[in-house]
N, C-alpha and C positions, 0 to 999 in steps of 0.2 A: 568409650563414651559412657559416663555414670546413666543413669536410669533418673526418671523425675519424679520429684513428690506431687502430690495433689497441687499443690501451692505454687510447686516449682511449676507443674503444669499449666495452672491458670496463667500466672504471670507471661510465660512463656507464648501461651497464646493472645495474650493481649499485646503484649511485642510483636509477633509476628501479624497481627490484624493493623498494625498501627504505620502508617506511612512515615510517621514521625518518630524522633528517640524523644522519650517519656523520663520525667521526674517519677520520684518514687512515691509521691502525694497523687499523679494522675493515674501509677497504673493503681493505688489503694482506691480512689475511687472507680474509675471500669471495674475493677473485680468485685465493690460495694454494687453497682449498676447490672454486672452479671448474677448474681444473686437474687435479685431481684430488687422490687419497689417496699414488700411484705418487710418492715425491721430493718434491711441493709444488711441481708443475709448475704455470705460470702460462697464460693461453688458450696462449702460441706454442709452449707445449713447452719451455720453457728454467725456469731455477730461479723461486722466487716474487717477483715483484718486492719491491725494498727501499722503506722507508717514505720514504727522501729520494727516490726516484724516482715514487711514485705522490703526493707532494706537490707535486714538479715538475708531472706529468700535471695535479694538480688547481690549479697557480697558471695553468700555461698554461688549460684549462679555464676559469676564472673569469675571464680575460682578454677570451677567448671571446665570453663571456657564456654559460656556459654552463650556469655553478653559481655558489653566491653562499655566503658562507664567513660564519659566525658567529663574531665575534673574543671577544665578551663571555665564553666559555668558552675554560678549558682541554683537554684538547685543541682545537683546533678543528675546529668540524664544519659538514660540506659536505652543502646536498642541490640537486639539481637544478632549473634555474628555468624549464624548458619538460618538460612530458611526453615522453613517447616519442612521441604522435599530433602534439602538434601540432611536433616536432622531424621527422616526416616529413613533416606539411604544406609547410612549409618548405621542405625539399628541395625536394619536390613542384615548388611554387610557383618556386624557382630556377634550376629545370630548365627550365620553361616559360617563365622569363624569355631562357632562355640562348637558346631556339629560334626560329629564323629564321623558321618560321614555326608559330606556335602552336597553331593552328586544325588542323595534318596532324598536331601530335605529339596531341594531343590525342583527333585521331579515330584514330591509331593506336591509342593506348592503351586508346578505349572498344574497340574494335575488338577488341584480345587480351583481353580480361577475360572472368571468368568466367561464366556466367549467374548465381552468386550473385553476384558484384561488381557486376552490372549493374542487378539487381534492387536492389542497395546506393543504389547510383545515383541509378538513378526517384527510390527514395523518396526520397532528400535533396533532390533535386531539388525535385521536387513540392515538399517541406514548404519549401522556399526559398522557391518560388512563391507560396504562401499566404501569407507573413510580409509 
């Protein structure tokens, strides 16, 4: 799974905040709206991105696989084809592929977590167990 840009980011999360699939004119304005009210600042502080630019974001996106595009309508409209959980999964998962040795990054990681993360854990654990 590619890694996201700022941009790709935004969009991404305004997909995943949104119950609905989104034109590419609704999510230029949410991300004009996350920016702020100051100019129609975009997340990086610069003007609000333009609708051929956050189309670009969402072809590369779809490309991805990251969003999957309804042609049947005019405008067309985008909503995202993995959640945000299991788009972290993945990382996750990616990350542990990357490492040399699995077993250390792993016990690292149980290792800084929180006792609530931990407690998170168990339980999955466990109920993995039982299945």
């Amino acid at each position: 799974m590619a890694n996201l840009g700022e941009l790709e980011r935004s969009v991404m999360e305004q997909l995943w905040a949104s119950d609905a699939v989104l034109s590419a004119n609704e999510l230029r304005d949410r991300l004009t709206l996350v920016g702020g009210a100051s100019g129609g600042a975009d997340v990086s502080g610069d003007r609000a991105p333009a609708t051929t630019t956050v189309l670009t974001v969402l072809a590369r996106l779809e490309r991805k696989g990251f969003v999957s595009r309804s042609r049947e309508v005019r405008p067309h409209r985008y909503r995202a084809l993995l959640t945000r959980e299991e788009h972290t999964a993945e990382l996750m998962h990616e990350v542990l592929d990357r490492s040399s040795d699995r077993d250390a990054a792993l016990a690292r990681f149980v290792g800084t977590a929180t006792p609530h993360e931990t407690a998170t854990l168990r339980r999955l654990l466990d109920e993995l167990a039982r299945r």
